[in-house]
C-alpha positions as CSV (number, residue, x, y, z in Angstrom):
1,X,-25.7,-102.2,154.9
2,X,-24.6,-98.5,153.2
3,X,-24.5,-97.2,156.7
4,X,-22.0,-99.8,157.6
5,X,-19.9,-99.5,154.8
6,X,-19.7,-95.4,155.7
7,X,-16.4,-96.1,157.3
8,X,-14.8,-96.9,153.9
9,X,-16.4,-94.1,152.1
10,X,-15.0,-91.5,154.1
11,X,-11.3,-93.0,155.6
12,X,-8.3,-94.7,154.3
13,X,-6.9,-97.0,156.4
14,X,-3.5,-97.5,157.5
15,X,-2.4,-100.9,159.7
16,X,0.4,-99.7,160.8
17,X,-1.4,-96.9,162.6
18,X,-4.5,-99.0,163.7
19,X,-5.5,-100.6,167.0
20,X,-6.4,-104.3,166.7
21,X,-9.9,-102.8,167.9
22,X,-9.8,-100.3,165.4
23,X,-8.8,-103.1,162.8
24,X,-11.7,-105.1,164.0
25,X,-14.6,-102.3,163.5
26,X,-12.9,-101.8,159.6
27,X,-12.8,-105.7,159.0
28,X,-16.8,-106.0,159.3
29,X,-17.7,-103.2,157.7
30,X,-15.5,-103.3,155.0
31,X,-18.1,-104.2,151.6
32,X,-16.4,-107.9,151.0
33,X,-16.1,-109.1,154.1
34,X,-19.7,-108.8,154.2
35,X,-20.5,-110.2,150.8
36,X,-18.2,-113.1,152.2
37,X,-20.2,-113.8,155.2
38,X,-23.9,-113.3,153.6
39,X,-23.2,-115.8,150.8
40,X,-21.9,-117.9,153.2
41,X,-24.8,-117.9,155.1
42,X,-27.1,-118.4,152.1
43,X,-24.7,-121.3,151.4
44,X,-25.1,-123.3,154.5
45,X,-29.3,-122.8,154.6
46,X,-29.2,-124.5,150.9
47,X,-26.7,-127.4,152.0
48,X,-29.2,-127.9,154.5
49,X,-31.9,-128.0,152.5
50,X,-30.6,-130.0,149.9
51,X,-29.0,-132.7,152.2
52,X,-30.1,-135.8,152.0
53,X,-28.1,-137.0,154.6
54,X,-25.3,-135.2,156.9
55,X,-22.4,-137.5,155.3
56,X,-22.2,-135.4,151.5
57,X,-22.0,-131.9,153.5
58,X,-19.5,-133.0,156.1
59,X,-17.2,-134.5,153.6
60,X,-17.2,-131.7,151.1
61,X,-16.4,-129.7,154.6
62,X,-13.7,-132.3,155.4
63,X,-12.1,-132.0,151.5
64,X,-12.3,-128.2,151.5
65,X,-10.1,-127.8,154.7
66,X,-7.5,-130.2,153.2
67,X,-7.2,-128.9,150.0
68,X,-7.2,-124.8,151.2
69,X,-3.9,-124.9,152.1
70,X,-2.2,-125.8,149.1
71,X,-4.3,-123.6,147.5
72,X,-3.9,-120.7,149.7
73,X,0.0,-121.3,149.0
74,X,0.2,-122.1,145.0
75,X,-2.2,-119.1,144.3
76,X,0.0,-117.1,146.5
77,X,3.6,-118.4,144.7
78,X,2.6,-119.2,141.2
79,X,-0.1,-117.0,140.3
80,X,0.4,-113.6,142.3
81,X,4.2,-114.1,142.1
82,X,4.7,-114.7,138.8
83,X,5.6,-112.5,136.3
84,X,3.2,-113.4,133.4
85,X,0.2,-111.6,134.8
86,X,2.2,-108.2,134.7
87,X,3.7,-108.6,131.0
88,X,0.1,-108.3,129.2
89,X,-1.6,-105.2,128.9
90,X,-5.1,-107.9,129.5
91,X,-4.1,-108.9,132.9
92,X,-1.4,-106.4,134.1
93,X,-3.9,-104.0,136.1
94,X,-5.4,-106.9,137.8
95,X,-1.8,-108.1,139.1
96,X,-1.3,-104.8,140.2
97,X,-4.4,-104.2,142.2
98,X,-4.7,-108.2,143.7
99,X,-0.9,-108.2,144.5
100,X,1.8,-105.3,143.3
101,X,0.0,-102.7,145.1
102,X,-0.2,-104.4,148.5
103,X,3.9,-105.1,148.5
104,X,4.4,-101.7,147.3
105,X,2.5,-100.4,150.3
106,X,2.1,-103.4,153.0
107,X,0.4,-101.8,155.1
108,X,-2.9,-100.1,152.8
109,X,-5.8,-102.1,154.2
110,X,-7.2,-101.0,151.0
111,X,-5.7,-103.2,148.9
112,X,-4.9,-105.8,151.2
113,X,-8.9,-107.0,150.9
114,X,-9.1,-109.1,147.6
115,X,-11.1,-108.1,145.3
116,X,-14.2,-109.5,144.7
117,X,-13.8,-110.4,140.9
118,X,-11.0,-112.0,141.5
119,X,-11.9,-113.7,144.9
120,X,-15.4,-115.3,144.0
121,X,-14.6,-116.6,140.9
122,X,-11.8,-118.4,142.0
123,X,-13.5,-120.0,145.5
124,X,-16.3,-120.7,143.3
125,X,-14.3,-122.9,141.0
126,X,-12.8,-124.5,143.2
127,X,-14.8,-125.3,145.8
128,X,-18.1,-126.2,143.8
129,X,-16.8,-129.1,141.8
130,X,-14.8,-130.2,145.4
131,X,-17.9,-130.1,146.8
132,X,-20.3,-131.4,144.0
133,X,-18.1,-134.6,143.9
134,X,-17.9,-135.4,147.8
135,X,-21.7,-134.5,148.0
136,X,-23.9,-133.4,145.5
137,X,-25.8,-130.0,145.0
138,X,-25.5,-130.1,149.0
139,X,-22.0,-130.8,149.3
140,X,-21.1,-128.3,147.0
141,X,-23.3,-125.6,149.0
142,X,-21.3,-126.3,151.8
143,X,-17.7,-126.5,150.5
144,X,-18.6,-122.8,148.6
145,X,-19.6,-121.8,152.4
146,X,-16.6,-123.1,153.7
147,X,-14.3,-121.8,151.3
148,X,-16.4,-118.3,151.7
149,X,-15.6,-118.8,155.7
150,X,-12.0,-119.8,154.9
151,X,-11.2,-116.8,153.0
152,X,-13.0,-114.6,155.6
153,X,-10.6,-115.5,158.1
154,X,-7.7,-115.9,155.8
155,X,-8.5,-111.8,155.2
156,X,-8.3,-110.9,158.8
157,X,-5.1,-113.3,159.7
158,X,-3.9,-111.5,157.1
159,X,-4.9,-107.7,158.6
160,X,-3.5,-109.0,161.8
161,X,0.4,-109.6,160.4
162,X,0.4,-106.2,159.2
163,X,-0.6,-104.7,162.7
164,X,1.5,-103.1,165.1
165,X,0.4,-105.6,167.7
166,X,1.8,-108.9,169.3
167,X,-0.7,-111.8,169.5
168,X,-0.8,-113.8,172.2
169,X,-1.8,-116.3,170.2
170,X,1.2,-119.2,169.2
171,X,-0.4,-119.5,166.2
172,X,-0.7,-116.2,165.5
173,X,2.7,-115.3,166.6
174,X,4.4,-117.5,164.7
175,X,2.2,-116.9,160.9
176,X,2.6,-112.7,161.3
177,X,6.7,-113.1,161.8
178,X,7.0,-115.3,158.6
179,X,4.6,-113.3,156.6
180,X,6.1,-109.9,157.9
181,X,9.9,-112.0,156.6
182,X,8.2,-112.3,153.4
183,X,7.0,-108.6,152.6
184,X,10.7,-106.7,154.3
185,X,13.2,-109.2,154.5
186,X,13.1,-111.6,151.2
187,X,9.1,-112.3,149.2
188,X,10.7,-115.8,147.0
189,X,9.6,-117.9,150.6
190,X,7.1,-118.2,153.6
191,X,4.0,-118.0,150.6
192,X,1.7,-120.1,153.1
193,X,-0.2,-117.1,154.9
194,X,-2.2,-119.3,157.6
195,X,0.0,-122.5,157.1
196,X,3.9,-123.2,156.6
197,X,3.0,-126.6,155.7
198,X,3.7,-126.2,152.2
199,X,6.6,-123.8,152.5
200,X,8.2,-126.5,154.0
201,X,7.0,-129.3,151.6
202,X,8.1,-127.4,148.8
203,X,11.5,-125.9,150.1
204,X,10.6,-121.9,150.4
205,X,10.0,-121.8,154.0
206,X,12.2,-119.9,156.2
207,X,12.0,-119.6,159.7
208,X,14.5,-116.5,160.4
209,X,15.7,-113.8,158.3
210,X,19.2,-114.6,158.6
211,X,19.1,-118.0,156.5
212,X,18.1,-116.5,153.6
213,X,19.5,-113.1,151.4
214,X,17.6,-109.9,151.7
215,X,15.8,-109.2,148.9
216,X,16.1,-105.9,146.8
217,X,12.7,-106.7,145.6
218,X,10.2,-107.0,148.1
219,X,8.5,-104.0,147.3
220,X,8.7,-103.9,143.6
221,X,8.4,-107.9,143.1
222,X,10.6,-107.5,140.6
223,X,8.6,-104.5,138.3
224,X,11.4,-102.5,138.3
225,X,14.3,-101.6,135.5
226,X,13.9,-103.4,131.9
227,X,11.3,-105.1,133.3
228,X,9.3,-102.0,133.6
229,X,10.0,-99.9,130.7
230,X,9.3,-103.0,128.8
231,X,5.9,-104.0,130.4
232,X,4.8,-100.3,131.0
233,X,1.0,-100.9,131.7
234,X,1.7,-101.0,135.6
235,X,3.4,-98.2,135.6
236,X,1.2,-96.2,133.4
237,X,-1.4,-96.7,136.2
238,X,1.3,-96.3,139.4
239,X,3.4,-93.8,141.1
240,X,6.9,-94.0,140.9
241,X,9.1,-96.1,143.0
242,X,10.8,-93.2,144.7
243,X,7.2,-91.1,145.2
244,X,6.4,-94.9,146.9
245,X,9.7,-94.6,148.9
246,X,8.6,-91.2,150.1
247,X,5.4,-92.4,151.2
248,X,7.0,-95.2,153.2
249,X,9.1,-92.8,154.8
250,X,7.0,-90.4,155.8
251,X,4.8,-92.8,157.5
252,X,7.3,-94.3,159.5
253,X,8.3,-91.1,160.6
């Protein structure tokens, strides 16, 4: 396992310079998305083992892959958008490494991985009692392994909208040109990152650029001016906007 995770010890990572092949070969080395997969696979032997039956399991599956989306979306909009985890000095370096630092620099695979001590926890909590109430000890075993899975391929969806590449893939397509809308043209819609479904529920999903203002804040989120001087402990720990404008430039060049 330390020889796999040599990669990462040795290279940053830049999507916007990186072949999808490239991208691949940094996705399953990189340390979390094989913590991801291992627990996952731990979880499925004890859902197994603990199954009395296949009808606990598969429903804890079923409930897990109904409830992900809205999940996947309200984390996104109300948690890592809001501006309460940056105003206290307890949470404020947590925002910026699970959220700030990824719109600041979009394209960092680095910081696009979640973190682990923010990522477990919160699959843990909600998938367990999801699971626990659909099946028992083995039904919450195997919504923790679906959630693990879920989040797995939610990472590399999410490497793929920040690659220079054009999937062939509808799906794909059509996921990495909202997401991409919501880091450069305007980040208060398209929260869903594999699903639009609750975008459009909940009014904050746009299809094109044009039906919605462009935001002066899609790199920033916001962190910027009063905001900023008055909440400091982000910045204490940051570069500067304009050394972060530099950097942006200089890659694209």
């Amino acid at each position: 396992m330390a020889v796999s995770w040599r990669p990462w010890i040795h290279k940053r990572y830049q999507l916007d310079k990186m072949s999808l092949r490239e991208l691949v070969v940094a996705y399953f080395t990189h340390y979390s998305i094989i913590v991801y997969l291992t627990l996952a696979f731990v979880s499925i032997l004890l859902a197994v083992r603990w199954a009395e039956d296949w009808k606990g399991p598969v429903s804890a599956v079923a409930l897990t892959l109904v409830v992900y989306p809205f999940v996947e979306y309200a984390l996104h909009r109300f948690v890592l958008h809001s501006r309460l985890l940056y105003r206290s000095p307890l949470t404020a370096r947590v925002w910026k490494r699970i959220h700030y630092d990824h719109h600041a620099d979009p394209h960092d695979l680095s910081v696009l991985f979640g973190a682990l001590y923010t990522t477990l926890p919160t699959i843990a909590l909600l998938a367990l009692p999801l699971g626990w109430l659909a099946g028992g000890a083995a039904g919450a075993a195997a919504a923790f392994a679906s959630g693990l899975l879920l989040f797995a391929g939610y990472e590399f969806c999410h490497c793929v909208q920040h690659l220079p590449f054009t999937p062939k893939n509808p799906w794909l397509r059509e996921i990495k040109k909202r997401h991409l809308a919501h880091h450069f043209h305007n980040e208060r819609g398209n929260f869903g990152i594999t699903s639009g479904l609750w975008d459009r529920i909940l009014g904050t999903y746009y299809e094109h650029p044009r039906e919605v203002p462009k935001s002066p804040t899609t790199f920033n989120l916001g962190y910027t001016g009063e905001e900023r001087e008055r909440y400091p402990w982000v910045a204490m720990a940051s570069p500067s906007e304009s050394e972060l404008a530099r950097r942006r430039t200089r890659r694209a060049a």
